[in-house]
C-alpha atoms as an extended CHARMM CRD file, in Angstrom:
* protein
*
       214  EXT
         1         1  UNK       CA             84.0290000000       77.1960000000      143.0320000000  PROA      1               0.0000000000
         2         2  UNK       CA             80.0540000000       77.5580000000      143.0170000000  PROA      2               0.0000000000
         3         3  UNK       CA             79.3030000000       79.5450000000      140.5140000000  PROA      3               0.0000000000
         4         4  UNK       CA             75.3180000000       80.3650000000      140.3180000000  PROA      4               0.0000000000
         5         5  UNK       CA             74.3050000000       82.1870000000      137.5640000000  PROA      5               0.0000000000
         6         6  UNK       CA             72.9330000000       85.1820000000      138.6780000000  PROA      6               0.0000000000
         7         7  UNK       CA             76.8650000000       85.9860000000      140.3310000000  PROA      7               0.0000000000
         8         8  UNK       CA             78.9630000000       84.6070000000      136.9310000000  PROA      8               0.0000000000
         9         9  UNK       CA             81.1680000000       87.7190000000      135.6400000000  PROA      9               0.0000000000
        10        10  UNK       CA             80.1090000000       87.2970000000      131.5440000000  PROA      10              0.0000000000
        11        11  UNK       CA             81.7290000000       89.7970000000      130.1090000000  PROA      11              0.0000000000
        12        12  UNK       CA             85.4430000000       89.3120000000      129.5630000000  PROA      12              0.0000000000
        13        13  UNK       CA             86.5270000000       93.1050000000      130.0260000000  PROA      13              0.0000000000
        14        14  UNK       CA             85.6260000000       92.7240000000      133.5680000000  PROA      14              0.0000000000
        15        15  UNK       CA             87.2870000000       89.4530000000      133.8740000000  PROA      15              0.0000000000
        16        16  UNK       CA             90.4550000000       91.2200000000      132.8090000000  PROA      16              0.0000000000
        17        17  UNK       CA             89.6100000000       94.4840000000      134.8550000000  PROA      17              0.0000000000
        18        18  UNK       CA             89.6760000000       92.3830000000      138.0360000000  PROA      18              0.0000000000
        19        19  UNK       CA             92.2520000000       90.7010000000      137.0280000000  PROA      19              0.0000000000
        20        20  UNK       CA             94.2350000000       93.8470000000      136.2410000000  PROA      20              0.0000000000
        21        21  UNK       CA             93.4030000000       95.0510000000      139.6730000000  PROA      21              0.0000000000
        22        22  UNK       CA             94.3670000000       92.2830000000      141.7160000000  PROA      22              0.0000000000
        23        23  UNK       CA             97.3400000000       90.8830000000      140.1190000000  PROA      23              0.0000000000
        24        24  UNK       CA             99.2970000000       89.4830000000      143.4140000000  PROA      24              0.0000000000
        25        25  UNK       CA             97.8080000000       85.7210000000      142.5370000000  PROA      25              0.0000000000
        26        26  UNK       CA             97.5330000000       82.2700000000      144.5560000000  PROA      26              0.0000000000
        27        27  UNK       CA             98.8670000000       79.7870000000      142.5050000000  PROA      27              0.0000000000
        28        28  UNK       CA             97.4240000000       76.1780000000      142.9720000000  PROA      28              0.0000000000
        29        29  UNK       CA             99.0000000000       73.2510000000      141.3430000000  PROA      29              0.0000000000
        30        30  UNK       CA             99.2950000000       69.2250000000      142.3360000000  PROA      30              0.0000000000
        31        31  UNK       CA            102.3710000000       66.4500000000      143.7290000000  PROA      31              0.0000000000
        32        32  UNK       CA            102.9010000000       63.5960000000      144.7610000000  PROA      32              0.0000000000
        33        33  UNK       CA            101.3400000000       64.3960000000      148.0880000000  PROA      33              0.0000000000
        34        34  UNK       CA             98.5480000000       66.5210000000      147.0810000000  PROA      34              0.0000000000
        35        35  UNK       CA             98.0430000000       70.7230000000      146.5260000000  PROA      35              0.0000000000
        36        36  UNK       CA            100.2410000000       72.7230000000      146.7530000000  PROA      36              0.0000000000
        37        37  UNK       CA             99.9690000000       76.5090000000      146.6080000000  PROA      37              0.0000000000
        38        38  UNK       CA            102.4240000000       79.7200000000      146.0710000000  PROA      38              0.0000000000
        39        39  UNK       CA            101.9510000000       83.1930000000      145.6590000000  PROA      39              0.0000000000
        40        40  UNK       CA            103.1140000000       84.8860000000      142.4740000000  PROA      40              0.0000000000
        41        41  UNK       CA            102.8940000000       88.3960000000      140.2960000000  PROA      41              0.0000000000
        42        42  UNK       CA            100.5960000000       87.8000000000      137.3290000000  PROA      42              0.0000000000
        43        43  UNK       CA             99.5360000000       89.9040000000      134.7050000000  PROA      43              0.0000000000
        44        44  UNK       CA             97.4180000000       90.0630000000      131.0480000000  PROA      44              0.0000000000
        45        45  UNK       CA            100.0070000000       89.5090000000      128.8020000000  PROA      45              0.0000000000
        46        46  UNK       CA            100.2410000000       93.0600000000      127.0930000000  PROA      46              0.0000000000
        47        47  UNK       CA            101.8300000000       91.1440000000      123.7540000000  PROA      47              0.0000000000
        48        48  UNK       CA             99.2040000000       88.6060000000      123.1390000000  PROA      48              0.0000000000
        49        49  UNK       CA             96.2040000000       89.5290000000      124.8570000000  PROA      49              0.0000000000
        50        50  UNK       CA             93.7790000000       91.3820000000      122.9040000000  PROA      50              0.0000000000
        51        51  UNK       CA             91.9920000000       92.8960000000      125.8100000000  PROA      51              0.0000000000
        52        52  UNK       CA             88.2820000000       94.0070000000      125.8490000000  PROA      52              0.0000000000
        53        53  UNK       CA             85.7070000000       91.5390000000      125.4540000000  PROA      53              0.0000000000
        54        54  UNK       CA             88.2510000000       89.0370000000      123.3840000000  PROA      54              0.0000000000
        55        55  UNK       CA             87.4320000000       85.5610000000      124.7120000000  PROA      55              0.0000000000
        56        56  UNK       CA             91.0930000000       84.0400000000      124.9430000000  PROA      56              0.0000000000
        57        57  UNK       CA             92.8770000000       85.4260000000      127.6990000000  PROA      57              0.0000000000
        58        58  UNK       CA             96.6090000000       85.2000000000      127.8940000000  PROA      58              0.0000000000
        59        59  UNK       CA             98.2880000000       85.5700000000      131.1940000000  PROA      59              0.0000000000
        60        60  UNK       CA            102.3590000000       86.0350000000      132.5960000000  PROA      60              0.0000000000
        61        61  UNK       CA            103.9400000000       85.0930000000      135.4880000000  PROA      61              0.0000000000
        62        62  UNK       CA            106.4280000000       83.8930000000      136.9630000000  PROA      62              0.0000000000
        63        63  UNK       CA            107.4090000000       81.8220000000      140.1420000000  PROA      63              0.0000000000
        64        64  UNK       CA            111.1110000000       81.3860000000      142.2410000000  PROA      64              0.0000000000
        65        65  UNK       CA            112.9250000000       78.3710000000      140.4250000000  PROA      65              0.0000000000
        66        66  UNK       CA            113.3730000000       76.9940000000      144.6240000000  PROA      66              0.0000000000
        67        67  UNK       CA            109.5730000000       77.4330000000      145.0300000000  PROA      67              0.0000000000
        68        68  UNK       CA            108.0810000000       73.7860000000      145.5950000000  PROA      68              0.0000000000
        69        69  UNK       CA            105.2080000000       74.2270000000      142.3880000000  PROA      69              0.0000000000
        70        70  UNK       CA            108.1230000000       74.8860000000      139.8250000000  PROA      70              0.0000000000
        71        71  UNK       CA            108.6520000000       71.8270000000      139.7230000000  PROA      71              0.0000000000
        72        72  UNK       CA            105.0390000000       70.8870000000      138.6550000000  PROA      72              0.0000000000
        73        73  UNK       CA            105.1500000000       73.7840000000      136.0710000000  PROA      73              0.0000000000
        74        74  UNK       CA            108.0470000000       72.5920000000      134.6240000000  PROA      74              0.0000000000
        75        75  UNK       CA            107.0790000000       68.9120000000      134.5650000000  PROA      75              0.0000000000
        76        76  UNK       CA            103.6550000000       70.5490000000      132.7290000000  PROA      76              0.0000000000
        77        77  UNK       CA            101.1160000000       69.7230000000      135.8880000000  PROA      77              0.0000000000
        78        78  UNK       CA             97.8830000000       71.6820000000      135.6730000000  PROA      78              0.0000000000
        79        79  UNK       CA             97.9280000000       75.1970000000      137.1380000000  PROA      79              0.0000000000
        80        80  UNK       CA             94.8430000000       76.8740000000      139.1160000000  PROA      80              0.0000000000
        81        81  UNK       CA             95.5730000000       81.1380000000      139.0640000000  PROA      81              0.0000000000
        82        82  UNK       CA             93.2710000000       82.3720000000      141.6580000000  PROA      82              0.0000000000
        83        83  UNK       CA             92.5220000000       86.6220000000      141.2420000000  PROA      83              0.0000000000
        84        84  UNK       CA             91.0740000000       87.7270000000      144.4090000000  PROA      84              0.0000000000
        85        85  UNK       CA             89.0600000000       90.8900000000      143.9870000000  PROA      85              0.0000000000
        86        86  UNK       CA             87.7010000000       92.9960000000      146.7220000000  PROA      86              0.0000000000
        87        87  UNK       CA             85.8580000000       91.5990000000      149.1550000000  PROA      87              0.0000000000
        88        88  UNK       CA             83.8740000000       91.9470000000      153.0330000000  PROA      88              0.0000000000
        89        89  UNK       CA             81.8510000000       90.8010000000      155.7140000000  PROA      89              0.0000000000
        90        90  UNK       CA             77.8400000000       92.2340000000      155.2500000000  PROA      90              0.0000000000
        91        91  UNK       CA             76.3170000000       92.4650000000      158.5760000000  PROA      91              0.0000000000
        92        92  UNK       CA             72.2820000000       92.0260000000      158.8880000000  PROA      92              0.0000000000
        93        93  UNK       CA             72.3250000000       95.1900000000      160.4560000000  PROA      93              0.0000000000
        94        94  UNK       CA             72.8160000000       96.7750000000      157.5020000000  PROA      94              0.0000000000
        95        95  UNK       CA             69.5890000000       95.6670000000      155.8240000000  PROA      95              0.0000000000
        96        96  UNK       CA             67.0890000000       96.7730000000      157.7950000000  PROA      96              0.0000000000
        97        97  UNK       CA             65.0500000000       93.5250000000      158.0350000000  PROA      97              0.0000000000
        98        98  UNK       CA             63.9290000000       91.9010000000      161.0490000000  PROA      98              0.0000000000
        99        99  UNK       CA             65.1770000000       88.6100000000      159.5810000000  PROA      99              0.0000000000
       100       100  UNK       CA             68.3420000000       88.5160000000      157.9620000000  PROA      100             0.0000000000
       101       101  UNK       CA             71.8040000000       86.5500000000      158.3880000000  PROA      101             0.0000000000
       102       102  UNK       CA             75.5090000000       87.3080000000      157.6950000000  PROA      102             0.0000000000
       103       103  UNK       CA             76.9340000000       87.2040000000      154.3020000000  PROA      103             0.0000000000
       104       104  UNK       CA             80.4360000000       87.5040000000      152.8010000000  PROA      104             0.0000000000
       105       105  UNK       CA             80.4980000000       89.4500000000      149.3020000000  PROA      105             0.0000000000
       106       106  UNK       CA             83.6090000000       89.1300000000      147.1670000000  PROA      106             0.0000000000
       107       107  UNK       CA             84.7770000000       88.9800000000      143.3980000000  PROA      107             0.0000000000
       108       108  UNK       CA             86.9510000000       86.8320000000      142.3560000000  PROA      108             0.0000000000
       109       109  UNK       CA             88.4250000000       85.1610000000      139.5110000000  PROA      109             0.0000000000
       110       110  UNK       CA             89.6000000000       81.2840000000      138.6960000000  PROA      110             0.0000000000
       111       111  UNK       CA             92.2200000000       80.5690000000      135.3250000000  PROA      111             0.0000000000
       112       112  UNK       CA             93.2920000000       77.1840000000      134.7000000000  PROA      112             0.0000000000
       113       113  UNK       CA             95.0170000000       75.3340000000      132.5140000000  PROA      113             0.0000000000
       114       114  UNK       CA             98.6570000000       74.5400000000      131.6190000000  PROA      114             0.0000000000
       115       115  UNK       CA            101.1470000000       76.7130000000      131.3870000000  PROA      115             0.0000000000
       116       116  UNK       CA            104.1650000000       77.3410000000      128.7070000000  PROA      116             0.0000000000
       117       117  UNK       CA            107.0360000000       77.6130000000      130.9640000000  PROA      117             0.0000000000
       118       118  UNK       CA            109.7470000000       80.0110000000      129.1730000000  PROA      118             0.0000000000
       119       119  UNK       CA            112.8300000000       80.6370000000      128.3620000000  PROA      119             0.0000000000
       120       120  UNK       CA            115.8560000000       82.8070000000      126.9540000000  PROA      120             0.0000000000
       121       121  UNK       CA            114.9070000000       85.9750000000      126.3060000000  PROA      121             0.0000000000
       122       122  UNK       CA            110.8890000000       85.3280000000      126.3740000000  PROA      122             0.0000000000
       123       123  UNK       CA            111.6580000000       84.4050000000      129.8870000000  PROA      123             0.0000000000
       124       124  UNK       CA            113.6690000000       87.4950000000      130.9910000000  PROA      124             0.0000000000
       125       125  UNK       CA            110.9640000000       89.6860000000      128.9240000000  PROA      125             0.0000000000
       126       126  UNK       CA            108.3870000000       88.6240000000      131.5400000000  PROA      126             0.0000000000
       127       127  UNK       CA            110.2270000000       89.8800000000      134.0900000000  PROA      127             0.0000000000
       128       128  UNK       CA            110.7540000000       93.0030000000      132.3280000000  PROA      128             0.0000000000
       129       129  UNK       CA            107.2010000000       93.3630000000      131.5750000000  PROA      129             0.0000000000
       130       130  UNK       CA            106.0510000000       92.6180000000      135.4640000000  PROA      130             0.0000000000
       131       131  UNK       CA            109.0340000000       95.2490000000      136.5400000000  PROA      131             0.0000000000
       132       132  UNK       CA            107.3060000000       97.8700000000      133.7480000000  PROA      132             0.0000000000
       133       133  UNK       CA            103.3500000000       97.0750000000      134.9990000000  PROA      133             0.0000000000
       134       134  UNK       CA            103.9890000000       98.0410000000      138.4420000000  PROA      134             0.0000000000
       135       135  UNK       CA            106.5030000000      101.2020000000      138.1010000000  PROA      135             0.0000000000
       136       136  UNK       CA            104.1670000000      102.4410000000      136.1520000000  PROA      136             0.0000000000
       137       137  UNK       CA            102.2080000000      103.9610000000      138.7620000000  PROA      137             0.0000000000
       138       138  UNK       CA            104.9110000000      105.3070000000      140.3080000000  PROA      138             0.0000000000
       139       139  UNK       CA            106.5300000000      108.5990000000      140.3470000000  PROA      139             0.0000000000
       140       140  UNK       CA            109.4270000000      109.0420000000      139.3250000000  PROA      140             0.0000000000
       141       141  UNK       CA            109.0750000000      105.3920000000      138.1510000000  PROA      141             0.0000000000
       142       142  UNK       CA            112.3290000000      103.1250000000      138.5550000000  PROA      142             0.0000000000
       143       143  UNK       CA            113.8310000000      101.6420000000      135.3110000000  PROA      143             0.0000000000
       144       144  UNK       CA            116.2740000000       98.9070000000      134.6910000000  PROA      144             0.0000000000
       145       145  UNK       CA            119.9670000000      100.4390000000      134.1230000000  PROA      145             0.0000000000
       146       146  UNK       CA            123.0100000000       99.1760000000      132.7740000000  PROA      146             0.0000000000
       147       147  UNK       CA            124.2670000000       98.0540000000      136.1430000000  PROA      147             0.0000000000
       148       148  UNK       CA            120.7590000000       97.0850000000      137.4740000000  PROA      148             0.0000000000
       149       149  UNK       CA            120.4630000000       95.0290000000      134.0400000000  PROA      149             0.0000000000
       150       150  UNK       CA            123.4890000000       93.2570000000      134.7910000000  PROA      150             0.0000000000
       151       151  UNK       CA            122.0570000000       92.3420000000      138.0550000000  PROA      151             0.0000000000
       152       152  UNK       CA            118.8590000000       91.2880000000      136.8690000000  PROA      152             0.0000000000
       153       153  UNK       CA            120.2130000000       88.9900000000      134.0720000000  PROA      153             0.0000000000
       154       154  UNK       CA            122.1790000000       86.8200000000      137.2320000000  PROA      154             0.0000000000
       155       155  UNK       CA            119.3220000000       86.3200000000      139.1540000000  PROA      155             0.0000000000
       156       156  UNK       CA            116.6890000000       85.9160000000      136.2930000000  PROA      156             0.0000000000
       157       157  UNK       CA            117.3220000000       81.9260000000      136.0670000000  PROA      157             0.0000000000
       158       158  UNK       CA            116.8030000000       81.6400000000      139.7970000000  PROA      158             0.0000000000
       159       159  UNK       CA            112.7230000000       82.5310000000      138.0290000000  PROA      159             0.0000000000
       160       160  UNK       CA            110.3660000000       80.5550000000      136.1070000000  PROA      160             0.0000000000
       161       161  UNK       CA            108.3930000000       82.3150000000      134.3390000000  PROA      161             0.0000000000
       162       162  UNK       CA            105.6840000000       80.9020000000      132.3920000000  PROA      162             0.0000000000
       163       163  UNK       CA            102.5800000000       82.0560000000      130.2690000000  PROA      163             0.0000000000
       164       164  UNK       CA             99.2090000000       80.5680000000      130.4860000000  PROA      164             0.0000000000
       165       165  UNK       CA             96.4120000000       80.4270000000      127.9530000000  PROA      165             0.0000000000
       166       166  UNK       CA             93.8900000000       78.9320000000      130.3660000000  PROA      166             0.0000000000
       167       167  UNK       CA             91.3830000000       76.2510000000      129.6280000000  PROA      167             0.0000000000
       168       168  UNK       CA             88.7350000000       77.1320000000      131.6720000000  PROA      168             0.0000000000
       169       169  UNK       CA             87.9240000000       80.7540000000      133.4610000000  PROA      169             0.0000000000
       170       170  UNK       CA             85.5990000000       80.9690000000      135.9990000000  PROA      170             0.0000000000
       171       171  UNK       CA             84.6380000000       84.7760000000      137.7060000000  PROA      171             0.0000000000
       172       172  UNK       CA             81.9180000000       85.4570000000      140.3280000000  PROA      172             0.0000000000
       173       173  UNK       CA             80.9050000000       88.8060000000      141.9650000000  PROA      173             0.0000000000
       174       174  UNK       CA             78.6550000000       87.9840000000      144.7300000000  PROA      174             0.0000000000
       175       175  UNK       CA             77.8210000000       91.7180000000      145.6840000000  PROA      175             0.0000000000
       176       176  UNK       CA             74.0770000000       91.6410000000      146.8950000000  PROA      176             0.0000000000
       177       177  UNK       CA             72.5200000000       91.4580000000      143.6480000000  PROA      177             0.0000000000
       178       178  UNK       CA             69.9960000000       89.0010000000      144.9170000000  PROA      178             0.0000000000
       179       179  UNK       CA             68.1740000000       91.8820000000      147.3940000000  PROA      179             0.0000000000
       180       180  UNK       CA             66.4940000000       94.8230000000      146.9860000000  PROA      180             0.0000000000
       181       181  UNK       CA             67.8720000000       97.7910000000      145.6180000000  PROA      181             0.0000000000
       182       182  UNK       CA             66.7990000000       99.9490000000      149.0810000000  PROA      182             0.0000000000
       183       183  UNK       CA             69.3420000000       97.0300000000      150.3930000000  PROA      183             0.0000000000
       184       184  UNK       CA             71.7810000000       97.1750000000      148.1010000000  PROA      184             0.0000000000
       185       185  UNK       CA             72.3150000000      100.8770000000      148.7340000000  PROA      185             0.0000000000
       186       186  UNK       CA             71.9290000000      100.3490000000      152.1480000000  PROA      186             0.0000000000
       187       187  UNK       CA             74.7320000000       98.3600000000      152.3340000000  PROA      187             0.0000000000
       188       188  UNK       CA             76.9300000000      100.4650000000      149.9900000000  PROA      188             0.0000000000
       189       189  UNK       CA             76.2450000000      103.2510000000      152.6770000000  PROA      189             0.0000000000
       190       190  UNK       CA             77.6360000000      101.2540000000      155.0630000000  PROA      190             0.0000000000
       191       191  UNK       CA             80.7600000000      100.1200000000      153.2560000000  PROA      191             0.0000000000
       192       192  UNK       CA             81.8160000000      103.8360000000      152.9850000000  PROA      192             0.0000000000
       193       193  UNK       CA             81.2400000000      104.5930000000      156.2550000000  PROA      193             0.0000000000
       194       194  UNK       CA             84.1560000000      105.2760000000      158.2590000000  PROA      194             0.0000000000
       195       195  UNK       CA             84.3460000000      102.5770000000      160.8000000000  PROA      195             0.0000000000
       196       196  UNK       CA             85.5860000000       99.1700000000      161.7630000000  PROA      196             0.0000000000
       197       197  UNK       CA             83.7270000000       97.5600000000      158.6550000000  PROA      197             0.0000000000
       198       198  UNK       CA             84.7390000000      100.2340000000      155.8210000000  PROA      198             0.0000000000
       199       199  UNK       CA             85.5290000000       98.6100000000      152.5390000000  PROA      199             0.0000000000
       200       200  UNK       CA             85.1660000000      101.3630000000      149.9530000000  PROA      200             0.0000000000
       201       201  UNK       CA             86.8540000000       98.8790000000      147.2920000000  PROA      201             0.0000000000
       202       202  UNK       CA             83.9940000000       97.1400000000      147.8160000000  PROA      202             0.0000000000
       203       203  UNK       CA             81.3360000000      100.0870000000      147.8860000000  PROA      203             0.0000000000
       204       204  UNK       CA             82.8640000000      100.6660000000      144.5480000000  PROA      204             0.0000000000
       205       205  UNK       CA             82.8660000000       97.2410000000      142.8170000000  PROA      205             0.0000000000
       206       206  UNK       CA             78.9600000000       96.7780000000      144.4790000000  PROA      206             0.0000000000
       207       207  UNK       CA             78.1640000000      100.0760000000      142.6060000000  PROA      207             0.0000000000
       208       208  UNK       CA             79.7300000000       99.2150000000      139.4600000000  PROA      208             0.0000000000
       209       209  UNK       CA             77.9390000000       95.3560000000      139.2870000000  PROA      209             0.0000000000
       210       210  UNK       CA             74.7090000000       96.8640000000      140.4180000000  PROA      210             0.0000000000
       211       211  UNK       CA             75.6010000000       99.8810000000      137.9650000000  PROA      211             0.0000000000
       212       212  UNK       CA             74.9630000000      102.5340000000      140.4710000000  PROA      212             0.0000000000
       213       213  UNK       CA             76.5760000000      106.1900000000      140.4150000000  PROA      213             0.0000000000
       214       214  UNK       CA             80.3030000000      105.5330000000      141.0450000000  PROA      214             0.0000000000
């Protein structure tokens, strides 16, 4: 990924935030005949990542044991964990320039490295932990029982899960931080209007990078 500068995500809360926010991840890893690619749950580990600013991330996941790149994980290829943040299409119209061209503004987030696949009762905590992360939100939020647990423990080895501690993490936010501020809130405007180009995720990521009003 190009990554200038002036677009790199520095501080590692915000790396986690969009992480946290986006946690349905593409999963990128290498065979014999070249990339392959998956889609899996993954989550900050919430036992051995310290959160914040703390420089070592630690993520969980886990992929279907039949899956093609479980094989690579468990033969201990190289993993790419792509976070996809919010993201849009910027018309010119929206600038207010006579000379202006299309743009795409997005956040995003790249971990790689190679992961720890799991096992025994790390492995089915992982699933337990991805289970917890997303009921929390609901309400009433669904729990494992004694007959669901039963259940669970079949299927669990039909998973690998895995943790990664990733070698190198590269984040971007391209959200118009190279134009005007008049611009910039132009476009916001626009973003929240209601219409065939609304994207108030991204309204509110642009305000928050450009550290506007939320």
């Amino acid at each position: 990924m190009l990554l200038q500068p002036h677009y790199a995500i520095e501080r590692m809360s915000a790396v986690r935030r969009t992480i946290a926010a986006n946690s349905f991840a593409t999963l990128v890893t290498s065979a014999g005949e070249g990339a392959i690619a998956s889609h899996v749950p993954a989550l900050l580990d919430p036992e051995h990542d310290n959160g914040g600013d703390a420089e070592e991330l630690v993520l969980i996941a886990h992929t279907a044991r039949a899956d093609p790149v479980s094989v690579e994980l468990e033969r201990g290829a190289e993993a790419l964990l792509v976070f996809m943040g919010s993201h849009g299409y910027i018309s010119p119209l929206w600038y207010g320039e006579r000379v202006a061209l299309p743009t795409w503004n997005f956040s995003t987030v790249h971990v790689s490295g190679i992961p720890e696949v799991l096992d025994g009762s790390e492995a089915f905590a992982v699933l337990e932990q991805t289970i917890e992360h997303f009921e929390s939100a609901q309400k009433p939020r669904w729990r494992l029982t004694d007959e669901s647990l039963e259940y669970a423990h079949r299927l669990a080895p039909l998973t690998v899960p895995f943790r990664l501690r990733p070698r190198r993490v590269l984040a971007k936010a391209k959200l118009s931080q190279d134009k005007a501020t008049q611009i910039r809130s132009s476009v916001i405007d626009a973003l929240e209007r209601p219409g065939a180009y609304a994207n108030p995720g991204l309204a509110r990521e642009m305000r928050r990078a450009l550290r506007m009003p939320l």
